[in-house]
C-alpha positions as CSV (number, residue, x, y, z in Angstrom):
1,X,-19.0,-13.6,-0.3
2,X,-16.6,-11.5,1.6
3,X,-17.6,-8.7,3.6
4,X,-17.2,-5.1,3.3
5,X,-14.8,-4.7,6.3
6,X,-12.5,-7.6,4.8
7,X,-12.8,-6.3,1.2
8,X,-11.4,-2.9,2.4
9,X,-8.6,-4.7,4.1
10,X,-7.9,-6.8,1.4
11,X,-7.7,-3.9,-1.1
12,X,-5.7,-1.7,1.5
13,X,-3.3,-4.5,1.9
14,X,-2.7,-4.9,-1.5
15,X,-2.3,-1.4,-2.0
16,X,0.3,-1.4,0.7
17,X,1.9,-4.1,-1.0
18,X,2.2,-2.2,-4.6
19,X,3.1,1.3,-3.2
20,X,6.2,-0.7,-1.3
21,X,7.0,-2.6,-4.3
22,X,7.2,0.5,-6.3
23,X,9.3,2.4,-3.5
24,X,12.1,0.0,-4.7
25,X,12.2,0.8,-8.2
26,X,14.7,3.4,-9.6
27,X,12.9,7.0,-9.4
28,X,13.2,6.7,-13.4
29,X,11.1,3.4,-13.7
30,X,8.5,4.9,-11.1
31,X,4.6,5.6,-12.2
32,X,4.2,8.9,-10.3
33,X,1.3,9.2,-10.7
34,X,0.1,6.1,-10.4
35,X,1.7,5.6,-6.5
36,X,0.5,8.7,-5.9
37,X,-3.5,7.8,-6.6
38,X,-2.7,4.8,-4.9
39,X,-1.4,6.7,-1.8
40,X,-4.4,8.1,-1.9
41,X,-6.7,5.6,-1.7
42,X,-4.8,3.9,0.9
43,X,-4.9,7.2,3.0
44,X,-8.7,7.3,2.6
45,X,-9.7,3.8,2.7
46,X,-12.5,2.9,5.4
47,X,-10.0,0.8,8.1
48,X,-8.4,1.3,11.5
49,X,-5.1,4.0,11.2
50,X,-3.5,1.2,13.3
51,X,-4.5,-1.4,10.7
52,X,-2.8,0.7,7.8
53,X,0.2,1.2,10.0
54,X,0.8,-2.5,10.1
55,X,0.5,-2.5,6.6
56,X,2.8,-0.1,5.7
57,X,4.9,-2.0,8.1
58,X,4.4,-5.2,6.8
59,X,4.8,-4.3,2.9
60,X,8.0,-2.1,4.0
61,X,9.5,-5.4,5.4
62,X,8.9,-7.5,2.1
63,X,9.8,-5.4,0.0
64,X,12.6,-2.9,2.2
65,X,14.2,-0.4,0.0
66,X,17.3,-0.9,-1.6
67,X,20.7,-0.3,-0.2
């Protein structure tokens, strides 16, 4: 069973991972509202600020925007 401390960093990372992902999509083809709520979760989820920095790092660098 995984803990609750490596749940919420599972779930933040792959929330980092889907708001990136999203980032790169034409502004047409975007879900507003759907990376929004997932901002906000990520913004509110129980880990480290330094932890969701490297995150947002991380996801930014596999999926950089276009251009």
């Amino acid at each position: 069973m995984i803990d609750a401390i490596r749940r919420d960093y599972l779930i933040a990372k792959a929330l980092a991972y889907c708001i990136a992902a999203m980032e790169r999509l034409p502004f047409y083809q975007r879900e507003l509202s759907d990376q929004k709520d997932m901002q906000t979760l990520f913004d509110t989820i129980i880990i480290p600020e330094a932890d969701r920095e490297q995150l947002r790092k991380e996801a930014r660098e596999k999926f950089p925007p276009e251009g």
